[in-house]
N, CA and C atoms as an extended XYZ file, in Angstrom:
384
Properties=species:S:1:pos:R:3:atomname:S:1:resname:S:1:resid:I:1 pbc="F F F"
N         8.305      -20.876       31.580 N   UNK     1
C         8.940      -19.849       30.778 CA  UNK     1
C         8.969      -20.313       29.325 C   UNK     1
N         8.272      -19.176       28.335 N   UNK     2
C         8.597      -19.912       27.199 CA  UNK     2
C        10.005      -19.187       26.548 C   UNK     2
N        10.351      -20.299       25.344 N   UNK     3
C        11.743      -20.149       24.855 CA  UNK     3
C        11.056      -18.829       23.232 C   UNK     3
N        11.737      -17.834       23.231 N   UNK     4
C        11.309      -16.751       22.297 CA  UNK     4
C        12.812      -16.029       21.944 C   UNK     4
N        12.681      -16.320       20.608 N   UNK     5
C        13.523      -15.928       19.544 CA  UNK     5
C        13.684      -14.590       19.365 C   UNK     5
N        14.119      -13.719       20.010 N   UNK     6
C        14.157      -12.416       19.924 CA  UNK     6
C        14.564      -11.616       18.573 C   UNK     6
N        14.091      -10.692       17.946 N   UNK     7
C        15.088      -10.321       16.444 CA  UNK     7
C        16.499      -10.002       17.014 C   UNK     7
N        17.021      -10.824       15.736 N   UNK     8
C        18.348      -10.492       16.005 CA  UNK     8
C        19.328      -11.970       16.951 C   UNK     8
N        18.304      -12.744       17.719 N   UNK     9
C        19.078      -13.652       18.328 CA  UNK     9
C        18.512      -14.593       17.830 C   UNK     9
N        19.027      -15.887       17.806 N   UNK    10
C        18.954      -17.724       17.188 CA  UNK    10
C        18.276      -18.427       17.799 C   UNK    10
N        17.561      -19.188       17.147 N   UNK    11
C        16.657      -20.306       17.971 CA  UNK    11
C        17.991      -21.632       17.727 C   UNK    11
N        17.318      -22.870       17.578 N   UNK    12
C        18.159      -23.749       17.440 CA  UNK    12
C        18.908      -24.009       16.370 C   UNK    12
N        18.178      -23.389       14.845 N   UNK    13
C        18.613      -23.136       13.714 CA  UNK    13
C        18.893      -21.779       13.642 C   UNK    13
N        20.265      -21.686       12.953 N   UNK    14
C        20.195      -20.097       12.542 CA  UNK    14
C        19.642      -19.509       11.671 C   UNK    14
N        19.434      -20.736       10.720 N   UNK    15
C        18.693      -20.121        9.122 CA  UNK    15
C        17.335      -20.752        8.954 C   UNK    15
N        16.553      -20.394        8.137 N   UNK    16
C        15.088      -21.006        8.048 CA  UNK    16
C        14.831      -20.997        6.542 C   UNK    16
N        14.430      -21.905        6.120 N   UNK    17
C        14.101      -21.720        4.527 CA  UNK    17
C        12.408      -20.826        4.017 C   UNK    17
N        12.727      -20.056        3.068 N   UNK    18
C        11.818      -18.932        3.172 CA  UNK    18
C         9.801      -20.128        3.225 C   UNK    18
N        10.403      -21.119        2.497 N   UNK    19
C         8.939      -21.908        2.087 CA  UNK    19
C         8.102      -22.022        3.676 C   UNK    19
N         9.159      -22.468        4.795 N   UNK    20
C         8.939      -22.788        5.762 CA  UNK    20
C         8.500      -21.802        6.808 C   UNK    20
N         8.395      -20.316        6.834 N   UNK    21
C         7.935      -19.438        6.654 CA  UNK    21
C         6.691      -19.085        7.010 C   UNK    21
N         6.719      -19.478        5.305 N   UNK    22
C         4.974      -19.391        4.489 CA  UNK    22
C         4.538      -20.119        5.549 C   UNK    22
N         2.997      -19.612        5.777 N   UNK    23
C         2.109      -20.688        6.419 CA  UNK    23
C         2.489      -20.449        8.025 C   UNK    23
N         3.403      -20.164        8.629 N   UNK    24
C         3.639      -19.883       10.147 CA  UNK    24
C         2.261      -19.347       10.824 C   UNK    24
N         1.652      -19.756       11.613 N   UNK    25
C         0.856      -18.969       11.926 CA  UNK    25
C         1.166      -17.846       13.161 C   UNK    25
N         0.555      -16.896       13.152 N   UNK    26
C         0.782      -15.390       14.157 CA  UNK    26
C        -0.224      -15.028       15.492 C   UNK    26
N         0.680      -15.041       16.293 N   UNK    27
C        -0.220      -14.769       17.360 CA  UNK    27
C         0.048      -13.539       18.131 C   UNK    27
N        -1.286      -12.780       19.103 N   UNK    28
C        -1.097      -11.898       19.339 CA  UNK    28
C        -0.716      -12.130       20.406 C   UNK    28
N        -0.206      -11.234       21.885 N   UNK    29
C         0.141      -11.284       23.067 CA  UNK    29
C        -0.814      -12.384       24.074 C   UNK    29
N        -2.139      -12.653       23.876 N   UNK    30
C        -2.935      -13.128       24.404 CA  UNK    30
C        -3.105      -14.479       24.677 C   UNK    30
N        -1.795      -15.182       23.697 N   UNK    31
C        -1.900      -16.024       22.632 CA  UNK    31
C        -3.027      -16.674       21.486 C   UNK    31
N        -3.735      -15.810       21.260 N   UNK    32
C        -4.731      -16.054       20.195 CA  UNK    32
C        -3.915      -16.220       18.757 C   UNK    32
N        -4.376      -16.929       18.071 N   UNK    33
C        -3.714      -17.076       16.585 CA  UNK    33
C        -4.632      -16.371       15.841 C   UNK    33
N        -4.083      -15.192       15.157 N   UNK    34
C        -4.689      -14.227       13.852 CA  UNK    34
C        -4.846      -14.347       12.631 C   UNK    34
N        -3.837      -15.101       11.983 N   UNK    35
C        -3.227      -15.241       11.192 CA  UNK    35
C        -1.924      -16.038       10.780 C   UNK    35
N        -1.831      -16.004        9.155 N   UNK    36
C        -0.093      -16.568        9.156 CA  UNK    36
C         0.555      -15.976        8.331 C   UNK    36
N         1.483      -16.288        8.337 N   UNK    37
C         2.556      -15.380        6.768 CA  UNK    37
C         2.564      -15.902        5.700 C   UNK    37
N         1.984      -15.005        4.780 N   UNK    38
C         1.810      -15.411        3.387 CA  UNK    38
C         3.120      -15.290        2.487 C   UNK    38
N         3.703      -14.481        2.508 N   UNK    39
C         5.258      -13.825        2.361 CA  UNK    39
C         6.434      -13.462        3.544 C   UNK    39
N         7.114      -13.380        2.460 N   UNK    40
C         8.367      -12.288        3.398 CA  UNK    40
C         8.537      -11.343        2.057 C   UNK    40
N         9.008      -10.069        2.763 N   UNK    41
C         9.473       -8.667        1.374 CA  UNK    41
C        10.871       -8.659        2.082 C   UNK    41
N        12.042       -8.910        0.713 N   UNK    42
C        13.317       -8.997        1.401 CA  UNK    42
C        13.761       -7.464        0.539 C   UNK    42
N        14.634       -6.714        0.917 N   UNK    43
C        15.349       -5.870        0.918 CA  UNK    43
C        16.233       -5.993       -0.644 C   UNK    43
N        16.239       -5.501       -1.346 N   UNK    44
C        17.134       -6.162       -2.694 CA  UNK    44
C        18.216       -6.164       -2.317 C   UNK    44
N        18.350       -4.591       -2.088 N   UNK    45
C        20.274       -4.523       -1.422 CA  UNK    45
C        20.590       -4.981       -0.028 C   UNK    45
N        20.175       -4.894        0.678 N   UNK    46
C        20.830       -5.721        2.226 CA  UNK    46
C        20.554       -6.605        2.504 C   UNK    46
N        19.123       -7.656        1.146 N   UNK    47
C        19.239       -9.073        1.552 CA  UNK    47
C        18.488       -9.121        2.908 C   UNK    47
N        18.391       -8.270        3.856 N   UNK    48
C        17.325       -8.261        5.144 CA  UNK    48
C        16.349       -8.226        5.030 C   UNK    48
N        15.317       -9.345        5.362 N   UNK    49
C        13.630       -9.368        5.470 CA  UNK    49
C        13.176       -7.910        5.731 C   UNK    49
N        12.314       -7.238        5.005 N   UNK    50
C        11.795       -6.016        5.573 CA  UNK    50
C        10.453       -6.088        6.367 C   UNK    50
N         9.478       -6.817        5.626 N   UNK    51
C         8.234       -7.293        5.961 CA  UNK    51
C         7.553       -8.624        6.011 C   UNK    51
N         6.457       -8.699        7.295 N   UNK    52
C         6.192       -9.642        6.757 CA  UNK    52
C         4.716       -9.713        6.731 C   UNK    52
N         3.891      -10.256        5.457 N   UNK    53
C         2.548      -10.267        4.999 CA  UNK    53
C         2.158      -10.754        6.009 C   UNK    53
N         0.654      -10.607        6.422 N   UNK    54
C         0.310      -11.381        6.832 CA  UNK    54
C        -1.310      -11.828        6.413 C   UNK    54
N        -1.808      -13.008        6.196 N   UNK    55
C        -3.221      -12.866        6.227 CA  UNK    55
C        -3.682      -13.075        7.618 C   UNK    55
N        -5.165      -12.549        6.907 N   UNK    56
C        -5.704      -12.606        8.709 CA  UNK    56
C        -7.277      -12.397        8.146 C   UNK    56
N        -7.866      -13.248        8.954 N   UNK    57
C        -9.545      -14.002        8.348 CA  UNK    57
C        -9.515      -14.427        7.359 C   UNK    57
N       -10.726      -14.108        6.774 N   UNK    58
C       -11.281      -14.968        5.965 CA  UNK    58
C       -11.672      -16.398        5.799 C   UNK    58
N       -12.066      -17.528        4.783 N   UNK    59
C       -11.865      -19.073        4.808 CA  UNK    59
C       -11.438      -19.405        3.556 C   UNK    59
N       -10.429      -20.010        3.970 N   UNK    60
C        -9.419      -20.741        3.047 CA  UNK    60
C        -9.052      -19.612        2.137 C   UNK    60
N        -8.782      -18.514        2.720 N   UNK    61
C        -8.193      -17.335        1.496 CA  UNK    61
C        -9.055      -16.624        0.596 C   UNK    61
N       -10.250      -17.188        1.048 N   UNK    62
C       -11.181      -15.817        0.464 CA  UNK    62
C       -11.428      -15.142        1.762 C   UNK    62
N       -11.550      -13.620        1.096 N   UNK    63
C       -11.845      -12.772        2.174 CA  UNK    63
C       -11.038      -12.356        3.053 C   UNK    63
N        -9.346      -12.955        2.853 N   UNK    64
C        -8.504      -12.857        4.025 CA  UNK    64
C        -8.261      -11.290        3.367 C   UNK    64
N        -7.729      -10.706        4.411 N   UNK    65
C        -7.037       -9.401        4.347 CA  UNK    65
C        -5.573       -9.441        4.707 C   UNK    65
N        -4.664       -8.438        4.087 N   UNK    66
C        -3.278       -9.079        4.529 CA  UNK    66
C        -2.823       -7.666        4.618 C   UNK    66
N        -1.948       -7.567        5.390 N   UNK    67
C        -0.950       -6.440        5.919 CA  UNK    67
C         0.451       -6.840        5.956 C   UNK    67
N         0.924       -5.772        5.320 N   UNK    68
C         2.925       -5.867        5.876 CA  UNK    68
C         2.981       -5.054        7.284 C   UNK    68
N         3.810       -6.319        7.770 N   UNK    69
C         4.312       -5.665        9.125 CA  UNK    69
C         5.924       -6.160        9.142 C   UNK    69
N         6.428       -5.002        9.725 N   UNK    70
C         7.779       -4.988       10.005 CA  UNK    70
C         8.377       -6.299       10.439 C   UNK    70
N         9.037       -6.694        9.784 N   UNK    71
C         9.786       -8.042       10.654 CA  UNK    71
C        10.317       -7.811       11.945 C   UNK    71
N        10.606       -6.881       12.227 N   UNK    72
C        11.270       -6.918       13.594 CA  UNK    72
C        10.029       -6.703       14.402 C   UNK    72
N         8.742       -6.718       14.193 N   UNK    73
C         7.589       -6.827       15.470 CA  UNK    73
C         7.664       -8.155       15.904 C   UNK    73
N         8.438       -9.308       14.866 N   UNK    74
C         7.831      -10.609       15.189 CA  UNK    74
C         8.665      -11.471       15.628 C   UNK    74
N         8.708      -11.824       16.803 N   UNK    75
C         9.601      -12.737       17.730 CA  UNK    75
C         9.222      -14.454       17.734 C   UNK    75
N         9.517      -15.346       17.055 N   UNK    76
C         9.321      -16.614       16.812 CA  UNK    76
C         9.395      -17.434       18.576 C   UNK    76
N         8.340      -18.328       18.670 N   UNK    77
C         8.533      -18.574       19.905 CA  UNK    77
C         8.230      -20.234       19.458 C   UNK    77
N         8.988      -20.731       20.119 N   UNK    78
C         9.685      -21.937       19.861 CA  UNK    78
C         8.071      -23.152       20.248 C   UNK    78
N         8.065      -22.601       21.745 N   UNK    79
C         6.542      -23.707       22.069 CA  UNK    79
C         5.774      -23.740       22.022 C   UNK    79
N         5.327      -22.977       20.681 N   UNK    80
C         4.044      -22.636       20.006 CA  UNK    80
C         4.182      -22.716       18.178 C   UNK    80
N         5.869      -23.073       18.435 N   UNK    81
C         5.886      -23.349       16.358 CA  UNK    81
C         5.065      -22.166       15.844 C   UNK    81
N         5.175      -20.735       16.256 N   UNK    82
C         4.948      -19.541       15.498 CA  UNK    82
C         5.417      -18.287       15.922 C   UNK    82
N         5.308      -17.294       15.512 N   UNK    83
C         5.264      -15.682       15.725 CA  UNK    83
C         4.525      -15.282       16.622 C   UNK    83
N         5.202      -14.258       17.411 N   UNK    84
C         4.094      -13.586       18.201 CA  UNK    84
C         4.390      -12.124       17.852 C   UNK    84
N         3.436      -11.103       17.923 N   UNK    85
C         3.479      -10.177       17.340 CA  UNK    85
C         2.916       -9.276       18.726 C   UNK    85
N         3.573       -8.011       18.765 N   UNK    86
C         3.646       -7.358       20.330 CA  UNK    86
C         2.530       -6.510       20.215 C   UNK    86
N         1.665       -6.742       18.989 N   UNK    87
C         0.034       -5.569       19.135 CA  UNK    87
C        -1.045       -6.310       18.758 C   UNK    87
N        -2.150       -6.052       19.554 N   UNK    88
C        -3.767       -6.267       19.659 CA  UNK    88
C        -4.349       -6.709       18.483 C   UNK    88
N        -5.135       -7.014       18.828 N   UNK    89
C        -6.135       -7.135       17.591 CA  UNK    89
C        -7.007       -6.268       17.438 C   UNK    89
N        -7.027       -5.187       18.275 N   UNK    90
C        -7.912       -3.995       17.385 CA  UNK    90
C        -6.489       -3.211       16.776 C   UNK    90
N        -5.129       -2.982       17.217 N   UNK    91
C        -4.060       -2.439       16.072 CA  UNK    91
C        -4.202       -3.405       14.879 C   UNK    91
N        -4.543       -4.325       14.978 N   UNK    92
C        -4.519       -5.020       13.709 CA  UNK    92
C        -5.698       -4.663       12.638 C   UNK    92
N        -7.082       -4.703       13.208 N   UNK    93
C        -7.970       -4.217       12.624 CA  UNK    93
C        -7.580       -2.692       11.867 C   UNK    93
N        -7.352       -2.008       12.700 N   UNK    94
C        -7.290       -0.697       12.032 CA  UNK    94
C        -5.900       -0.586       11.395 C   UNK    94
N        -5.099       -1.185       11.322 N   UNK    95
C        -3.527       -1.175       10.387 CA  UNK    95
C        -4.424       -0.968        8.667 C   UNK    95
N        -2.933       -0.251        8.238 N   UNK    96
C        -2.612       -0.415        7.258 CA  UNK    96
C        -2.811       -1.612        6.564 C   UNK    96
N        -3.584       -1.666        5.248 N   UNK    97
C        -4.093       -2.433        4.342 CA  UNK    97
C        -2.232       -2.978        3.348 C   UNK    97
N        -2.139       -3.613        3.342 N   UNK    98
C        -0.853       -4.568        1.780 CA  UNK    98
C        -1.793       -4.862        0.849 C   UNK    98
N        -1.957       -3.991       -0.437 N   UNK    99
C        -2.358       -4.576       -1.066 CA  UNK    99
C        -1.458       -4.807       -2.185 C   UNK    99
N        -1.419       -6.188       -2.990 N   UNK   100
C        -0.839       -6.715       -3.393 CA  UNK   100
C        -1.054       -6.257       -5.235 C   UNK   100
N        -0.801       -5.239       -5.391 N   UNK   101
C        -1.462       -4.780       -6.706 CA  UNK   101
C        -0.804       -4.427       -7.587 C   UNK   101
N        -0.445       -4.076       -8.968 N   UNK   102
C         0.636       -3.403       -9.538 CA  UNK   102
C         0.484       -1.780       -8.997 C   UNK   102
N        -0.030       -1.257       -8.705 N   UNK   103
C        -0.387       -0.041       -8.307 CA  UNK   103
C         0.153        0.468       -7.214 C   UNK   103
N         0.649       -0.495       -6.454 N   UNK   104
C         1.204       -0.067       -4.721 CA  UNK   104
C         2.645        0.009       -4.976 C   UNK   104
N         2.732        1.437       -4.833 N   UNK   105
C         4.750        1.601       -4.976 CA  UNK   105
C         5.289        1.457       -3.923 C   UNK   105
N         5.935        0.637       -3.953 N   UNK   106
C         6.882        0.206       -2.536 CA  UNK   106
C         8.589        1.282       -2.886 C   UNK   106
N         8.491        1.981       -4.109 N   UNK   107
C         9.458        3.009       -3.558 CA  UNK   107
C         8.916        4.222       -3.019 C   UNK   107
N         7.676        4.230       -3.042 N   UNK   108
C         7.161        5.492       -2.010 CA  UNK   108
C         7.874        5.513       -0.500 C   UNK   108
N         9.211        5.760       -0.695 N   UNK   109
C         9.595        5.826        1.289 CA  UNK   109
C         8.453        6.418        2.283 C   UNK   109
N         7.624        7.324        1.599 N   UNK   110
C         6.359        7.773        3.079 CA  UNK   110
C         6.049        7.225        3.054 C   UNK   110
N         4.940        6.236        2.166 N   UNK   111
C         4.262        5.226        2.597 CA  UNK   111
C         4.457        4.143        3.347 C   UNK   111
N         6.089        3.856        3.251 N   UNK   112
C         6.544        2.677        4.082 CA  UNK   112
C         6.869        3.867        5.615 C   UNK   112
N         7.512        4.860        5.465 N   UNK   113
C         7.883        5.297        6.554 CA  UNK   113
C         6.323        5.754        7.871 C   UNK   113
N         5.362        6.076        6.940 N   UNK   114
C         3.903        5.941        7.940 CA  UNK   114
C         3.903        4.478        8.273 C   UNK   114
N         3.923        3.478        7.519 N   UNK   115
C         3.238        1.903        8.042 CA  UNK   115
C         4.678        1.802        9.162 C   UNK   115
N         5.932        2.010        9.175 N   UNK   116
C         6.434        1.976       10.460 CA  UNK   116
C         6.329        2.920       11.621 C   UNK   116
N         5.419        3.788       11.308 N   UNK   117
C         5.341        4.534       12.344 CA  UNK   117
C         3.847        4.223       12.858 C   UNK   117
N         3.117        3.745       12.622 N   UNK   118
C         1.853        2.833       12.551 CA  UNK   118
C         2.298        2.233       13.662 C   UNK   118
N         3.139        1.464       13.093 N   UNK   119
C         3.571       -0.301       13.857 CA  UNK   119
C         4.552        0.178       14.763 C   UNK   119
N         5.342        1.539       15.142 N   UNK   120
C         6.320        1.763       16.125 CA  UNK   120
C         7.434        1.185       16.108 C   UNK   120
N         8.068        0.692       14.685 N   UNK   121
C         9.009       -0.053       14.241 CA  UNK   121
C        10.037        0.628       13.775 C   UNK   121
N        11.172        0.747       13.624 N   UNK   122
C        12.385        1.258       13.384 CA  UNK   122
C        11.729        0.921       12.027 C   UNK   122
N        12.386        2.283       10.774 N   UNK   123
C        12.907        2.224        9.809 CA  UNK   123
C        14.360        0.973        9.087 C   UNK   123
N        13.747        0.181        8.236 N   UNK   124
C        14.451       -0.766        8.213 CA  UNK   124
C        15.843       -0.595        7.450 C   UNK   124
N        15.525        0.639        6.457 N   UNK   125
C        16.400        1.587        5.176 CA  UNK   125
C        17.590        2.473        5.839 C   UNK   125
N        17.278        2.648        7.500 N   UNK   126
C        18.511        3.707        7.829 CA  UNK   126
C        19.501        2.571        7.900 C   UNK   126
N        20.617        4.250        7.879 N   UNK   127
C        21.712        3.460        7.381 CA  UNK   127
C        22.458        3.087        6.129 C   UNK   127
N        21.170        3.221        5.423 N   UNK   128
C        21.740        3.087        3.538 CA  UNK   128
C        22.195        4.194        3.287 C   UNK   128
């Protein structure tokens, strides 16, 4: 049985420093590793992680492609020192592009409210 950090419940630490994070690598159900987290997007006002980047291919960061995905897809699993993420690698292929640009408005609520409905993720904003 492995030990998996559910959102919302504690591994052995309650807190994690954001650097430590960075670099996690992501795996899909299969346990294949995809990727890792390049970021976290925290919430200004509730301070709650909203997203998290991820790259995925490329070598050494050329060519990688990166996507925000909902933090709550990603359940940290302890005996593998990473993320596992509950969709495929062809949902991954065809997801929603993050691009990291001055151009991408992250107050567009549709745009975030399609990429959670993409990913089948609760809206992270209800409630405000």
């Amino acid at each position: 049985m492995t030990d998996i950090a559910k959102p919302g419940m504690r591994s052995s630490k309650p807190l994690i420093e954001s650097d430590r994070v960075e670099g996690t690598r992501v795996y899909v159900p299969s346990g294949r590793g995809v990727g890792s987290i390049k970021r976290v997007m925290i919430d200004k006002i509730s301070g709650n992680i909203a997203y998290a980047v991820i790259t995925f291919g490329g070598f050494l960061g050329i060519g990688a492609e990166e996507y925000a995905i909902p933090w709550a897809k990603l359940a940290y699993e302890t005996t593998i020192g990473g993320y596992r993420i509950d969709v495929t690698e062809s949902e991954l292929q065809k997801a929603p592009m993050f691009y990291r640009s001055r151009e991408y408005d992250w107050n567009d609520r549709e745009s975030e409210r399609e990429l959670h409905e993409y990913w089948r993720s609760p809206i992270y904003w209800s409630g405000f």
